[in-house]
VMD Tcl script that draws the C-alpha trace (Angstrom):
set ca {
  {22.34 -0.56 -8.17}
  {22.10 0.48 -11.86}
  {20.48 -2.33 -13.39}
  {18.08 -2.65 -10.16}
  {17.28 0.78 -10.21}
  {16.42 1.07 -13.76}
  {14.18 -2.40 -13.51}
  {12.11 -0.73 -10.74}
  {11.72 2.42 -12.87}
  {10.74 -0.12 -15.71}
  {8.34 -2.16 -13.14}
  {6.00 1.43 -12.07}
  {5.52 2.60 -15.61}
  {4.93 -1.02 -16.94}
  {2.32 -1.08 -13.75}
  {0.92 2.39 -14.18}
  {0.42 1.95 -17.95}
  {-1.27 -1.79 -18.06}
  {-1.55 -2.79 -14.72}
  {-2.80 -6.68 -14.18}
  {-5.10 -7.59 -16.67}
  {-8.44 -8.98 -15.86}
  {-7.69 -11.76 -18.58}
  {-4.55 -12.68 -16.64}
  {-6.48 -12.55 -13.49}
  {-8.95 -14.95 -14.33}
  {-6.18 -17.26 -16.40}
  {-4.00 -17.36 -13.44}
  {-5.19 -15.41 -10.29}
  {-2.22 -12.59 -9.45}
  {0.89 -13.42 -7.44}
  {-0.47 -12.09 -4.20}
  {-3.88 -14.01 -4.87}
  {-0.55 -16.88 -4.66}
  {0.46 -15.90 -1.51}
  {-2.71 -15.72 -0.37}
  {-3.77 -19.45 -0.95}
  {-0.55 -20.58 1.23}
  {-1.57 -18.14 3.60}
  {-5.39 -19.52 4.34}
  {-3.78 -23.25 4.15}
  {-1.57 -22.52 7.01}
  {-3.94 -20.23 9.04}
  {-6.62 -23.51 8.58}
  {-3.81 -25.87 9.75}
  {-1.89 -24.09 12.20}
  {-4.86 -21.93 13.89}
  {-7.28 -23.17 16.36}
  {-8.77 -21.54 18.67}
  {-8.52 -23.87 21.23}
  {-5.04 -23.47 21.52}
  {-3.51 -21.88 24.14}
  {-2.58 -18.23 22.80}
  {1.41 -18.62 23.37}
  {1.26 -21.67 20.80}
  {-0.83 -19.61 18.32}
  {1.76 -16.93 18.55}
  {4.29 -19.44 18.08}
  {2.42 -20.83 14.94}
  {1.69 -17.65 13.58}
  {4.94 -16.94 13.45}
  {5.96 -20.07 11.94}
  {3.76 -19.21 9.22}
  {5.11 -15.91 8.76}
  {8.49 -17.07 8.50}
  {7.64 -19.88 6.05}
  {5.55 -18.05 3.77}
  {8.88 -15.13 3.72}
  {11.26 -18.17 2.93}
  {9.55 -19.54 0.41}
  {8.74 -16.41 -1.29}
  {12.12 -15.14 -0.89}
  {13.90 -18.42 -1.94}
  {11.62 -18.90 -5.23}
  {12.08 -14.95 -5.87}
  {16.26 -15.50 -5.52}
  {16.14 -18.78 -7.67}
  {14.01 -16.84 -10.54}
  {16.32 -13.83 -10.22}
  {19.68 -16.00 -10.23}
  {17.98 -17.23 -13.95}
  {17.72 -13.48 -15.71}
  {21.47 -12.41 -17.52}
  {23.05 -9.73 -15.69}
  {22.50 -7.60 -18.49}
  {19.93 -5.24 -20.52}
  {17.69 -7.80 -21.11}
  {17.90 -9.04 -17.19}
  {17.16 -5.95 -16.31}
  {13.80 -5.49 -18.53}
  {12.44 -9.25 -17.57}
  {13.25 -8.24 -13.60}
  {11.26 -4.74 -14.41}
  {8.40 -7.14 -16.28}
  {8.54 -9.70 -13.46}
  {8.22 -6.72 -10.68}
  {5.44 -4.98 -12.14}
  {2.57 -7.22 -11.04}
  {3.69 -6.35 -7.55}
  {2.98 -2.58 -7.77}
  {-0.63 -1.23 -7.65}
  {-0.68 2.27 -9.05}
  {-2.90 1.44 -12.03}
  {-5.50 -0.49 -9.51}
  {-5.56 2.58 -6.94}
  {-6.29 4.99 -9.31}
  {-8.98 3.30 -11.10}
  {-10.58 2.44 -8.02}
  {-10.44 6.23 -6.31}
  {-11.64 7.40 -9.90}
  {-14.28 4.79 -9.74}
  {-15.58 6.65 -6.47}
  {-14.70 9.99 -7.59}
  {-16.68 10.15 -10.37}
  {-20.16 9.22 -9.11}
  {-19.90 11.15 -6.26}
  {-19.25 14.06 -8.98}
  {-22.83 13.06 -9.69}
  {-24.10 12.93 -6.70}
  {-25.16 8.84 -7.33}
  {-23.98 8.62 -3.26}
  {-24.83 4.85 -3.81}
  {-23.35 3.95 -6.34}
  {-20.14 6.07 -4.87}
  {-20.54 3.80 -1.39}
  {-20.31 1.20 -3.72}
  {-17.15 1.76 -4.91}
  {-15.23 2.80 -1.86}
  {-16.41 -0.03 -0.31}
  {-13.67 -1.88 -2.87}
  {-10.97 0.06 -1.31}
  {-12.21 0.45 2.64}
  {-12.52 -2.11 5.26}
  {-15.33 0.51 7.19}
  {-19.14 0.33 6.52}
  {-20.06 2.20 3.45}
  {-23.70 2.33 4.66}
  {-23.10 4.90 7.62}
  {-21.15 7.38 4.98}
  {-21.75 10.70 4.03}
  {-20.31 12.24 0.84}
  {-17.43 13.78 3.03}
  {-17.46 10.60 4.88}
  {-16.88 8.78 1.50}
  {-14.49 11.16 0.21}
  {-12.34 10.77 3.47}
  {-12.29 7.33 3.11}
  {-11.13 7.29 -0.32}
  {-8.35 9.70 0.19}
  {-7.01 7.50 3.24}
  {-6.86 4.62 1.14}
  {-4.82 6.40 -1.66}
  {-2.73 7.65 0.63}
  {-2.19 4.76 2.96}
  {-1.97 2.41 -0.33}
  {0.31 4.67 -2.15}
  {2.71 3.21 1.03}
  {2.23 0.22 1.27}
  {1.03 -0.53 -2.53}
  {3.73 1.26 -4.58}
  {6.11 3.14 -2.62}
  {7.35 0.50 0.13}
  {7.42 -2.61 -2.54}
  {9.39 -0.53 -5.10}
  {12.22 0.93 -1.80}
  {12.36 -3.22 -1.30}
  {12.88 -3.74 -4.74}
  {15.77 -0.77 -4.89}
  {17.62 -2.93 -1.59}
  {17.26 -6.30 -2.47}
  {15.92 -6.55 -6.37}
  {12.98 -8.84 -7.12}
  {13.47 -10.92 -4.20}
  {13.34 -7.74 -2.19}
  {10.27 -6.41 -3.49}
  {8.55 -10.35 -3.66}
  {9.47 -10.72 -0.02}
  {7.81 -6.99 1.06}
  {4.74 -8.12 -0.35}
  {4.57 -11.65 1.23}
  {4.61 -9.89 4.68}
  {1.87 -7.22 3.73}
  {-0.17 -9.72 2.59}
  {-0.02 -11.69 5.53}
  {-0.50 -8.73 7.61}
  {-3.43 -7.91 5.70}
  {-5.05 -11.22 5.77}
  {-3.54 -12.27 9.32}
  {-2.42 -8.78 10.93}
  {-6.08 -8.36 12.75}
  {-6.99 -8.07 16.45}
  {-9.83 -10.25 16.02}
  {-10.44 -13.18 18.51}
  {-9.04 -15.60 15.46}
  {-6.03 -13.06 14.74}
  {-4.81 -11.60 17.33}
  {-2.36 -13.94 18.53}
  {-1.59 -15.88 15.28}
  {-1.03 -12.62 13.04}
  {1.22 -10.93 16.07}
  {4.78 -11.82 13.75}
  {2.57 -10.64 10.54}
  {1.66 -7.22 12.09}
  {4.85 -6.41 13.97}
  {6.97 -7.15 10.65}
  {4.76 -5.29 8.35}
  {4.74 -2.42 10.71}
  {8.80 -2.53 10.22}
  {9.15 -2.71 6.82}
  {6.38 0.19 6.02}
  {7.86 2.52 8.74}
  {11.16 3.87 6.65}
  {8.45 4.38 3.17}
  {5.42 5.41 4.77}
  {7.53 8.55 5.89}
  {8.81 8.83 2.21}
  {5.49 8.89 0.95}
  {4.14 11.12 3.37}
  {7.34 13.27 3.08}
  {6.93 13.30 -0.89}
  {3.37 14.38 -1.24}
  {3.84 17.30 1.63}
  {6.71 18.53 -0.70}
  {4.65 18.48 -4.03}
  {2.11 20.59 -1.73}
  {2.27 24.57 -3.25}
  {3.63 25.07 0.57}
  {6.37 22.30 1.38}
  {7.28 23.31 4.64}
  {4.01 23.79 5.81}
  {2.72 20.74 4.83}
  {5.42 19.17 6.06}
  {5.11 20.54 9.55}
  {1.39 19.49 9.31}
  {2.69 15.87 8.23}
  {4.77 15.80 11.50}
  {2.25 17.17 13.93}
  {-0.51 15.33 12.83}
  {0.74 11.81 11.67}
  {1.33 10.89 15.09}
  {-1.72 10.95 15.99}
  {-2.74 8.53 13.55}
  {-4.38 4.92 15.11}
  {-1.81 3.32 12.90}
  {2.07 3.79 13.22}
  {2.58 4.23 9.65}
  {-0.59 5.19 8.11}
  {-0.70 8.17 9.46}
  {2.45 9.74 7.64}
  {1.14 9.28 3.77}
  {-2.09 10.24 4.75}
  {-2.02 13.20 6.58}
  {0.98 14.40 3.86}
  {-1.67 13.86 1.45}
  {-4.23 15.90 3.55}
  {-1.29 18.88 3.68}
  {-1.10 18.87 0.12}
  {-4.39 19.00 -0.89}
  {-5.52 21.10 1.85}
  {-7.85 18.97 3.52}
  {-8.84 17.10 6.53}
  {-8.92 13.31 6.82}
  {-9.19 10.09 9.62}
  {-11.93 11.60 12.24}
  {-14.32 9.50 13.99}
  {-15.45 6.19 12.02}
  {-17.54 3.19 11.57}
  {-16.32 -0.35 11.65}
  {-19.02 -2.97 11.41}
  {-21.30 -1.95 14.37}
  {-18.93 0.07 16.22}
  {-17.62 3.43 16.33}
  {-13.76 4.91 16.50}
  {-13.49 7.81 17.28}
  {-9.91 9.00 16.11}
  {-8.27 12.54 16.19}
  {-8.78 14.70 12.80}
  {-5.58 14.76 10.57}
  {-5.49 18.59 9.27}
  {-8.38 19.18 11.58}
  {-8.54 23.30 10.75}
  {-9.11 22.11 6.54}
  {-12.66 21.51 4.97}
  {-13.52 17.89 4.29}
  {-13.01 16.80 1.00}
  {-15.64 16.46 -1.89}
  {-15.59 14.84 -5.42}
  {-13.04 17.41 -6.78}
  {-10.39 16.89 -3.87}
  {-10.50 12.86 -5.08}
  {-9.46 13.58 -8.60}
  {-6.87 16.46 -7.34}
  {-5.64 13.17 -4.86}
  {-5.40 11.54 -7.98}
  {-3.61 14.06 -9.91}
  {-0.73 14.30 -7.29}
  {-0.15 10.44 -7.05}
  {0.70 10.68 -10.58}
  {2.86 13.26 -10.09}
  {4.54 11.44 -6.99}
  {4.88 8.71 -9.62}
  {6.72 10.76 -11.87}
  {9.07 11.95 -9.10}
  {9.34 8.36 -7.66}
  {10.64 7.01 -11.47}
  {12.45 10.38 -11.64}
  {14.49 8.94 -8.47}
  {14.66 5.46 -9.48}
  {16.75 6.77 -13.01}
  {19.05 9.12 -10.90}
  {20.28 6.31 -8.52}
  {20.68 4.48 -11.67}
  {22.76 7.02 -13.04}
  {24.69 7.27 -9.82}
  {25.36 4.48 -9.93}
  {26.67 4.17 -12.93}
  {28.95 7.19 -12.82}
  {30.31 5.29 -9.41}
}
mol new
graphics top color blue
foreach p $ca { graphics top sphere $p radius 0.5 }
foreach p [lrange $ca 0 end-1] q [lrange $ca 1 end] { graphics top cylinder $p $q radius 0.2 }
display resetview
């Protein structure tokens, strides 16, 4: 647990500080860009829509469980390679890093914050369109700061917080694994007439392994809130409500602790939503409630490395 521990500690500063550079990008794509390419190549092979929808199912979750095998078997072959020492510990930290997305999240949000500060709407829709699978076109400035603030919250989950709890269980194969099956949820998970049976494994699997840190995350920005137990009452009323069985927990923890509301009735494409209000008595948010989301990620960051050293310690004094 030690060495683990301090390797995921290692693996959110190295991410917060550099993140993935564009260079590296373009040299070699990004491990879930990886992923990704097995993904399509099985969803082309294994996917046709004339296919009765059990089969699909059944192929779907073929794929799932060959893209977690392989990912998990390379991970566990790379890992068995590192000493089990100092300097296995600081390549698994190195190694894990590209898997986290703190750096990315907050340059993105900042990227909308920051015109919308200007009031450059456009260029503002531009940017949360980056981060937001609903059409930019149809939002307001509260509409666009909503939207941003759902995506920090909801990808402070599933982008930082649930791949680094893996990575504390199982080590880098743990944390490689967690983000094979979000990726495939994300690119498979859909009810769309081409998804919905294929990415059924996909969704139901990433819905388990975000359930136990989506409530961490939503349970760690309600108590960095000025008001813990209040937030944290609004967390647990609200989150429920949520479309989404895990989304709703980070986000409406971050809506508690910065005292605003979030989710509401939305655009997708053509069509409308209309979902329940998550802190529905709060003001929407504006430009200045996107940098104050900003400013308590970071300082869930700190707390979430804060945690990562003390089980490290634990562990060592056990």
């Amino acid at each position: 647990m030690t060495g683990t521990a301090l390797a995921m500690a290692l693996a959110l500063a190295l991410d917060r500080r550099f993140g993935w550079p564009d260079r590296a990008f373009q040299a070699i794509g990004h491990p879930v860009t990886w992923i990704g390419w097995l993904i399509t190549r099985l969803d082309t092979f294994l996917n046709h829509q004339s296919w009765p929808r059990s089969l699909r199912i059944l192929t779907g979750a073929l794929t799932a469980a060959l893209v977690i095998w392989l990912t998990w078997t390379v991970a566990s072959l790379i890992a068995a390679l590192l000493p089990s020492n100092l300097i296995g510990v600081i390549l698994t930290g190195f190694l894990a890093a590209p898997l986290l997305a703190s750096k990315s999240m907050i340059d993105h949000v900042r990227a909308v914050a920051v015109p919308l500060a200007a009031d450059d709407t456009n260029s503002a829709r531009s940017a949360v369109a980056m981060i937001v699978g609903r059409n930019p076109d149809k939002l307001d400035a509260p509409g666009i700061s909503r939207a941003a603030l759902e995506s920090l919250g909801e990808n402070t989950s599933d982008g930082i917080i649930a791949p680094l709890f893996w990575g504390l269980v199982a080590g880098l194969p743990g944390i490689a694994t967690y983000k094979a099956i979000n990726t495939l949820d994300s690119m498979i998970g859909y009810r769309t007439d081409r998804h919905e049976a294929f990415g059924k494994t996909a969704a139901i699997l990433d819905d388990l392994v975000n359930w136990l840190p989506a409530r961490l995350t939503g349970l760690g920005f309600a108590l960095l809130s000025p008001t813990p137990a209040v937030s944290v009452n609004i967390m647990r009323r609200d989150a429920p409500l949520h479309r989404s069985p895990n989304a709703g927990w980070p986000e409406a923890g971050l809506a508690a602790l910065l005292s605003v509301r979030l989710s509401g009735p939305r655009v997708y494409g053509e069509g409308m939503e209309d979902n329940p209000w998550v802190n529905a008595q709060a003001p929407d948010p504006d430009a200045e409630d996107l940098m104050r989301g900003i400013a308590g990620l970071e300082r869930l960051l700190i707390l979430t490395v804060s945690t990562c050293l003390a089980l490290a310690f634990l562990g060592w004094l056990l």
